[in-house]
BAVOLO-931841 format. One record per atom (N, C-alpha, C, O, CB): x, y, z; residue in one letter; residue number from 1. Coordinates in steps of 0.02 Angstrom, whole numbers, plus 50000, padded with zeros to 5 digits. Atoms other than C-alpha are relative to their C-alpha. Glycine has a CB too. Layout:
N
R       x       y       z   rest    nr
R       X       Y       Z      A   NUM
...
//
This chain:
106
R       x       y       z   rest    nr
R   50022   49961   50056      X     1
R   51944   49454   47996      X     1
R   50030   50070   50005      X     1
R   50027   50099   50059      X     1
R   49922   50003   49997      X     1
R   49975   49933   49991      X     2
R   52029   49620   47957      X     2
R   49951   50049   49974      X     2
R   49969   50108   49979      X     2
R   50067   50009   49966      X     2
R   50039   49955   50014      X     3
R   51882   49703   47890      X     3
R   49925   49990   50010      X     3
R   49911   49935   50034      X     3
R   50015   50013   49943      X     3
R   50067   50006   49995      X     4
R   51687   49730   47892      X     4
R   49968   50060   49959      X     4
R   49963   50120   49972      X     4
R   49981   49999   50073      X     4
R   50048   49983   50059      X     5
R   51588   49771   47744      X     5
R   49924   50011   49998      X     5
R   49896   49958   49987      X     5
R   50007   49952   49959      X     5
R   50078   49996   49993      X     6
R   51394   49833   47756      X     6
R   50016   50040   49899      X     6
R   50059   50081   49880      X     6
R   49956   50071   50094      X     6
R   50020   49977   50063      X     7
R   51339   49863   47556      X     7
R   49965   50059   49997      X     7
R   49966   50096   49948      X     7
R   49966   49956   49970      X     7
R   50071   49962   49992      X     8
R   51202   49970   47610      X     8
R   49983   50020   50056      X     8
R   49940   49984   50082      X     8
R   49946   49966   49983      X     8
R   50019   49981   49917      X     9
R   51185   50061   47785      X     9
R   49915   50009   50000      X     9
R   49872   49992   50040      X     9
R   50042   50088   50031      X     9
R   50087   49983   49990      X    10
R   51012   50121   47728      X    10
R   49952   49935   50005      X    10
R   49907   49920   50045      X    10
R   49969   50045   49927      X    10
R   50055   50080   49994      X    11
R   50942   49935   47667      X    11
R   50008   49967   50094      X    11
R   49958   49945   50121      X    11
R   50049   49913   49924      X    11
R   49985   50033   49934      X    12
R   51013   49871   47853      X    12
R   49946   50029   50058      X    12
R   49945   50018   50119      X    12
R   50083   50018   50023      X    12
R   50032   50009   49911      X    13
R   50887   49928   47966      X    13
R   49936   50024   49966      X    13
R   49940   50062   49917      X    13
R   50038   50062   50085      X    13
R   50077   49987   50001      X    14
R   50688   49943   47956      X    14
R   49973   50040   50029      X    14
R   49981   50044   50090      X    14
R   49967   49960   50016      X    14
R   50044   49946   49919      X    15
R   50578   50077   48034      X    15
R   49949   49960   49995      X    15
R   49932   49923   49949      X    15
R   49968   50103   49997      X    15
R   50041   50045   49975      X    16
R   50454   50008   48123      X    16
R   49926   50083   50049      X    16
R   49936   50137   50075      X    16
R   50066   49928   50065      X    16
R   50026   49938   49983      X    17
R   50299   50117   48177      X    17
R   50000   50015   50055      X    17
R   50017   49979   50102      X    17
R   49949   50011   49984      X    17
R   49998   49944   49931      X    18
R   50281   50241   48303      X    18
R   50053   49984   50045      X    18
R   50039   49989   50104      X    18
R   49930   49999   50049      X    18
R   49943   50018   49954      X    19
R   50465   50184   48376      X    19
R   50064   50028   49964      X    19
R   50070   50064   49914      X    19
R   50006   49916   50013      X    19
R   49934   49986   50002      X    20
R   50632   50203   48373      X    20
R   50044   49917   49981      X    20
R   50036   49866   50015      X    20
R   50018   50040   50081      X    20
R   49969   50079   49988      X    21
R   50745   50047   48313      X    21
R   50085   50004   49992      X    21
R   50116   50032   49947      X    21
R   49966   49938   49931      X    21
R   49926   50008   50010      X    22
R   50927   50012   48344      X    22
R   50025   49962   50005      X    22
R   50014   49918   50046      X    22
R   50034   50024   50023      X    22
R   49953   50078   49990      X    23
R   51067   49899   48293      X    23
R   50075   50020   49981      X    23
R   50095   50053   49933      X    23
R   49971   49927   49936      X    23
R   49909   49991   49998      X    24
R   51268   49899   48326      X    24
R   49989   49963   49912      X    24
R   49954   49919   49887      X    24
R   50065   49931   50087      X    24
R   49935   50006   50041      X    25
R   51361   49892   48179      X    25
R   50044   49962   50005      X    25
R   50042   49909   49975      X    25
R   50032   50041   49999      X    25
R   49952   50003   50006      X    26
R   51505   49869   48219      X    26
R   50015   50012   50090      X    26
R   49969   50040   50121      X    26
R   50021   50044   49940      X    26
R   49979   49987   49952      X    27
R   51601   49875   48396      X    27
R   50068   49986   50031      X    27
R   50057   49990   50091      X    27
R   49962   49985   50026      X    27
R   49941   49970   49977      X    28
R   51783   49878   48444      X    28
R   50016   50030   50055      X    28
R   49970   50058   50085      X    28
R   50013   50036   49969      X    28
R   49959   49961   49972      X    29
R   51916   49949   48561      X    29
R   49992   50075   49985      X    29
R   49976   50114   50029      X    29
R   50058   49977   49984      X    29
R   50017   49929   50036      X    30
R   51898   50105   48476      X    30
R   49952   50023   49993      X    30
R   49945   50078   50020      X    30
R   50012   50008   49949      X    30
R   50059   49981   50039      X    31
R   51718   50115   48382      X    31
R   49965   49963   50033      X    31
R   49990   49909   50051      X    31
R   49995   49994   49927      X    31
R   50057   50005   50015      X    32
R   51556   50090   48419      X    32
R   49952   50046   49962      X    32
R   49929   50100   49980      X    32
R   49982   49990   50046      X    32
R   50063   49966   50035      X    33
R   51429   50125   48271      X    33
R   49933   49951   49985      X    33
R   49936   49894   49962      X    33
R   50025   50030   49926      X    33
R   50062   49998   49975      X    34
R   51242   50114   48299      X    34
R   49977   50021   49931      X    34
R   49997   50071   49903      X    34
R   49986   50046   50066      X    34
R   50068   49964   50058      X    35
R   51111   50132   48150      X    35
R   49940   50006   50047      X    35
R   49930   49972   50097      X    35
R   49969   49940   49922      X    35
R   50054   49971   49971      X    36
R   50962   50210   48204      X    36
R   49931   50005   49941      X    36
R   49935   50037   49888      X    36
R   50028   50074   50029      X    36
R   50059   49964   50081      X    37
R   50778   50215   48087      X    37
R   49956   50004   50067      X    37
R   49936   49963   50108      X    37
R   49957   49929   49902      X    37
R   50062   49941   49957      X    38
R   50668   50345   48190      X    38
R   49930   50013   49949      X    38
R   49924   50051   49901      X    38
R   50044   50099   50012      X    38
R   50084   49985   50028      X    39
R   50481   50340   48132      X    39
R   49984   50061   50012      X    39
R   49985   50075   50072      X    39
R   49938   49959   50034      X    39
R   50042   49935   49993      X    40
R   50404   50521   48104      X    40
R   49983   49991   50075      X    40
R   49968   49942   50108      X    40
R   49928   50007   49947      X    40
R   50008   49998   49930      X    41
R   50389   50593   48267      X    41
R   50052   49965   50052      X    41
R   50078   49993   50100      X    41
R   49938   49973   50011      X    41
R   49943   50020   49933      X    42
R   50505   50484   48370      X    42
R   50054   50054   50014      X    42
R   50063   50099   49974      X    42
R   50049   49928   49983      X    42
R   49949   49962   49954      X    43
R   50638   50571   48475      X    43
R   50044   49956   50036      X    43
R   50019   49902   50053      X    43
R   49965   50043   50052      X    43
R   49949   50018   49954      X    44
R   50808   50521   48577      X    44
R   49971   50060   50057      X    44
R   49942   50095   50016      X    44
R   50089   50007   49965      X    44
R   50009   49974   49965      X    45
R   50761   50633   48720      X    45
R   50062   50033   50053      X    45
R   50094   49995   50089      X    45
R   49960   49965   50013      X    45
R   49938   49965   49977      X    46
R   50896   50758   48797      X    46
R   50047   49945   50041      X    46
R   50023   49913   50088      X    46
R   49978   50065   50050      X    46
R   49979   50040   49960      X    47
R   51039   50655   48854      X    47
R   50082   50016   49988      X    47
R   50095   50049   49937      X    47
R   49969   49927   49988      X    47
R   49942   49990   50042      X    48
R   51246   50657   48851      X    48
R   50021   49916   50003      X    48
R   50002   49866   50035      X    48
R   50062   50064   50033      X    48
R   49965   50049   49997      X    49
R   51352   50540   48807      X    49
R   50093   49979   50036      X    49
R   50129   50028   50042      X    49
R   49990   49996   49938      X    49
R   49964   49997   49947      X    50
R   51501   50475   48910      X    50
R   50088   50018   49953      X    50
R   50142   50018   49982      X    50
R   49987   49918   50051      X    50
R   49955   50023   50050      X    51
R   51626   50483   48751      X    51
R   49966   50066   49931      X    51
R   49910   50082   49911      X    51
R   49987   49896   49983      X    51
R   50028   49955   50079      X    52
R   51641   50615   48588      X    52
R   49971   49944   49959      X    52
R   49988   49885   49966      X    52
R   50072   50042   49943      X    52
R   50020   50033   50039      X    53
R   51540   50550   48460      X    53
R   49978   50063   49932      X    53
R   49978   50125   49931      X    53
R   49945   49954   50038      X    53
R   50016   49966   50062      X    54
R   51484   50592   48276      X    54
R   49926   49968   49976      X    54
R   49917   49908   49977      X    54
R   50064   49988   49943      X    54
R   50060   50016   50029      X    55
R   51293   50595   48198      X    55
R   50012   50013   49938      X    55
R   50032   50068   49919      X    55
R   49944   50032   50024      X    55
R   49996   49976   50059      X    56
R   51291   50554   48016      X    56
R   49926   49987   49977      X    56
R   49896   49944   50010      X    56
R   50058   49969   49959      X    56
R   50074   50001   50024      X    57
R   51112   50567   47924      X    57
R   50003   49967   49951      X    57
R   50042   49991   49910      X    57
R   49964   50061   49985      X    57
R   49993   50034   50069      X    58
R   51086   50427   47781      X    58
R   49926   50026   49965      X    58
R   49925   50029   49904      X    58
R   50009   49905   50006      X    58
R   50058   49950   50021      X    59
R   50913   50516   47751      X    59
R   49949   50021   50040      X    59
R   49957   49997   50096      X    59
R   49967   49977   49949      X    59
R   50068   50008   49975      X    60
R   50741   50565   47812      X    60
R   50008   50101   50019      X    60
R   50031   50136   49974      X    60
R   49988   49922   50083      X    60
R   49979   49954   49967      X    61
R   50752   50740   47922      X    61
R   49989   50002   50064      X    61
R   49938   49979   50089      X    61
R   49985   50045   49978      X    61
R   50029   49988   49936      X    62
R   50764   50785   48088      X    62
R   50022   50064   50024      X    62
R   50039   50110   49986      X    62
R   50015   49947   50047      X    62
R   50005   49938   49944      X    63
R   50781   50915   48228      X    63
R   50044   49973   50057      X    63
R   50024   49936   50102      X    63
R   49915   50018   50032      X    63
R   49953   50014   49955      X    64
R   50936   50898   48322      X    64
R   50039   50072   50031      X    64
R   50071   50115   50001      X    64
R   50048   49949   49963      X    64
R   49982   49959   49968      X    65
R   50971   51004   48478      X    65
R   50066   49993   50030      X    65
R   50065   49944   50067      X    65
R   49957   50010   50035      X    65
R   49933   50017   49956      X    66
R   51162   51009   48552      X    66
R   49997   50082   50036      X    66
R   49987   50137   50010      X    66
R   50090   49975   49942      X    66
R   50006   49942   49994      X    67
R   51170   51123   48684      X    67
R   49942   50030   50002      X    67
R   49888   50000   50006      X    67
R   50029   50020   49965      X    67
R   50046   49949   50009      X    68
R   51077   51282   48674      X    68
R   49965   50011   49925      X    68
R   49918   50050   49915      X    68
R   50037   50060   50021      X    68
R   50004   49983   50070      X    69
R   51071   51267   48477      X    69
R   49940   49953   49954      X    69
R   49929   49896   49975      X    69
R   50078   49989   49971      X    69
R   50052   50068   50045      X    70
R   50933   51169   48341      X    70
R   50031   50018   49948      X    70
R   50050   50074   49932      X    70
R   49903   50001   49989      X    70
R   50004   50002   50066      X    71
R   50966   51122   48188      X    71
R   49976   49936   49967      X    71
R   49988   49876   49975      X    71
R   50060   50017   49978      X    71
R   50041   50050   50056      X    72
R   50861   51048   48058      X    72
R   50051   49969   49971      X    72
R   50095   50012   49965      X    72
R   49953   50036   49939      X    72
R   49980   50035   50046      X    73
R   50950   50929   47961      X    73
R   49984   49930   49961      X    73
R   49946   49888   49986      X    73
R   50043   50001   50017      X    73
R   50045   50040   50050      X    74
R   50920   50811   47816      X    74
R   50076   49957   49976      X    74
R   50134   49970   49991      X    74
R   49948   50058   49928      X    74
R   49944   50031   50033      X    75
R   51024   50686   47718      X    75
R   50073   49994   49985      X    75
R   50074   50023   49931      X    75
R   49989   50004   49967      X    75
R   49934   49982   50003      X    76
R   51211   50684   47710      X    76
R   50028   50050   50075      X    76
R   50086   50069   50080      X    76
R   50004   50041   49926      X    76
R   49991   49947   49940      X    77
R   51212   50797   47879      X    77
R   50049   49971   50043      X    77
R   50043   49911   50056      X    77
R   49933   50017   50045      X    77
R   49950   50041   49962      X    78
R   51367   50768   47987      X    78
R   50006   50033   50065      X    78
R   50006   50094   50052      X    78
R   50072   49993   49963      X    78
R   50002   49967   49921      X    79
R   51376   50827   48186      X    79
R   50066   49955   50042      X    79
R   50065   49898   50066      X    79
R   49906   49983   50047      X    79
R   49957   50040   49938      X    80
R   51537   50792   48286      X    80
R   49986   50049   50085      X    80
R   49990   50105   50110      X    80
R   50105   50004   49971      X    80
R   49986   49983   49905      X    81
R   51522   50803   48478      X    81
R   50029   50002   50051      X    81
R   50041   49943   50065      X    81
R   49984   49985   50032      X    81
R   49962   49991   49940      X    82
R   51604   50838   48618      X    82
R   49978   49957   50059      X    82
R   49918   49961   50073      X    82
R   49998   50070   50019      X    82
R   50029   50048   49920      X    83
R   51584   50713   48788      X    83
R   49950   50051   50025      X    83
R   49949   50112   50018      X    83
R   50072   49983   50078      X    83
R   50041   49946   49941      X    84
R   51453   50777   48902      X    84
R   49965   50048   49946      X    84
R   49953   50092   49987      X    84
R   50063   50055   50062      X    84
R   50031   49916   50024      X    85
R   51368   50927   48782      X    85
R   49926   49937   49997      X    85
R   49927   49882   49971      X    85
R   50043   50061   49892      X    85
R   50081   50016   50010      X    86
R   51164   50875   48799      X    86
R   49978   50002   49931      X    86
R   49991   50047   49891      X    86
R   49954   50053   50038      X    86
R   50021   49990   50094      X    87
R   51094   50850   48629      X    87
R   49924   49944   50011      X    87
R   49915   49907   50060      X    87
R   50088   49950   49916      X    87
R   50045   50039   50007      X    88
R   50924   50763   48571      X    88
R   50007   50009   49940      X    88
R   50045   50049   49912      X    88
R   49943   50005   50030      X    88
R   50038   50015   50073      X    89
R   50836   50700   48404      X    89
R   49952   49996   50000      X    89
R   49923   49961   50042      X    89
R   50007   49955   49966      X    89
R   50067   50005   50015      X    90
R   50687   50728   48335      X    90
R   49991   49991   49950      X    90
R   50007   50038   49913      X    90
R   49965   50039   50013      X    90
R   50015   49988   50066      X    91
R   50625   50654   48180      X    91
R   49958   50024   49981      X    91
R   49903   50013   50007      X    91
R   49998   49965   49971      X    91
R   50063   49974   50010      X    92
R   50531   50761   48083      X    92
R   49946   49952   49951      X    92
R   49885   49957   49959      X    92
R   50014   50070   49969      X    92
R   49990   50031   50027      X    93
R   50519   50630   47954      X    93
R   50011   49922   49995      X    93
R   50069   49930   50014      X    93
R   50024   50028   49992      X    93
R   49984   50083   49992      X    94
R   50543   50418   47951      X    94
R   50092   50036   49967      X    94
R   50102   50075   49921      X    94
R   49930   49920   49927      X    94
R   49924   49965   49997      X    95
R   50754   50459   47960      X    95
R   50039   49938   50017      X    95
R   50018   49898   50058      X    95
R   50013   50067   50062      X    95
R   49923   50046   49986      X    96
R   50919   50346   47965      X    96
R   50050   50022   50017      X    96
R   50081   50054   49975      X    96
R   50029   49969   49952      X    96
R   49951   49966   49991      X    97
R   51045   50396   48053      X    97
R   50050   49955   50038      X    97
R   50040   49918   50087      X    97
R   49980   50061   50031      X    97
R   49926   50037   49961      X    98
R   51235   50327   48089      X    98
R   50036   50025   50053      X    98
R   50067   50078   50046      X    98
R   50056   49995   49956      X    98
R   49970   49955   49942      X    99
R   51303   50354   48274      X    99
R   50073   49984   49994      X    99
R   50076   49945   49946      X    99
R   49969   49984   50080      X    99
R   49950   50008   50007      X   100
R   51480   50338   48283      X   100
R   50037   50016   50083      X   100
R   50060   50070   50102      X   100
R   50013   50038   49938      X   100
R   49966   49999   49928      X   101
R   51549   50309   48466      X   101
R   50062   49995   50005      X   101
R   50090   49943   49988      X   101
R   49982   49953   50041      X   101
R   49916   49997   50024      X   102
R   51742   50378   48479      X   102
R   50012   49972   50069      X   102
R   49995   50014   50111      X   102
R   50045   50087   49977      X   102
R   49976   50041   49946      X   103
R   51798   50264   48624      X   103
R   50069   50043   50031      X   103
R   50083   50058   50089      X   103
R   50018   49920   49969      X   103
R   49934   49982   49967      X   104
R   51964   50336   48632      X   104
R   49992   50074   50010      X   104
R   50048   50098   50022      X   104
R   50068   49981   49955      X   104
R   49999   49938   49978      X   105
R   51900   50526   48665      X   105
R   50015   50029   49965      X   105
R   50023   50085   49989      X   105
R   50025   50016   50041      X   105
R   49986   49957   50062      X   106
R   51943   50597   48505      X   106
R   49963   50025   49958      X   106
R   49986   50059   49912      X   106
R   50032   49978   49966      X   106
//
């Protein structure tokens, strides 16, 4: 197959209460992307990752720390990262969010 089609990132994944739920996408040589639906209150808890990556927001809001820095963000919100920089999530909100794992360090 040369391609892979999702209609709907948001319809693809359920929140579920008081948790956190995740499911690959997609995975490759290159990519791994992760949907994420964070129930109000849930959190990723300070951590890095071994590889740059990018957080995109399909809605809800949260509280994402990289670093020394917070920022609130909501819908459409895009965060690229650097290997190694500490970051968490906090939803403030029931939130969807697309991880995007750059394999090749870019």
């Amino acid at each position: 197959m040369n391609f892979k089609a999702i209609a709907n990132l948001v319809n693809d994944i359920e929140f579920s209460p008081d948790s956190t739920v995740s499911k690959t996408v997609h995975q490759d040589d290159l990519l791994k992307a992760v949907l994420f639906g964070f129930a109000a209150g849930q959190e990723l808890s300070e951590h890095t990752a071994s590889m740059p990556a990018i957080l995109y927001f399909l809605d809800g809001n949260a509280r994402v720390t990289l670093g020394e820095e917070s920022l609130e963000v909501g819908p459409g919100a895009f965060i690229h990262m650097d290997a190694q920089l500490p970051h968490s999530i906090t939803a403030l909100e029931p939130t969807r969010m697309l991880l995007l794992l750059l394999k090749n360090g870019k």
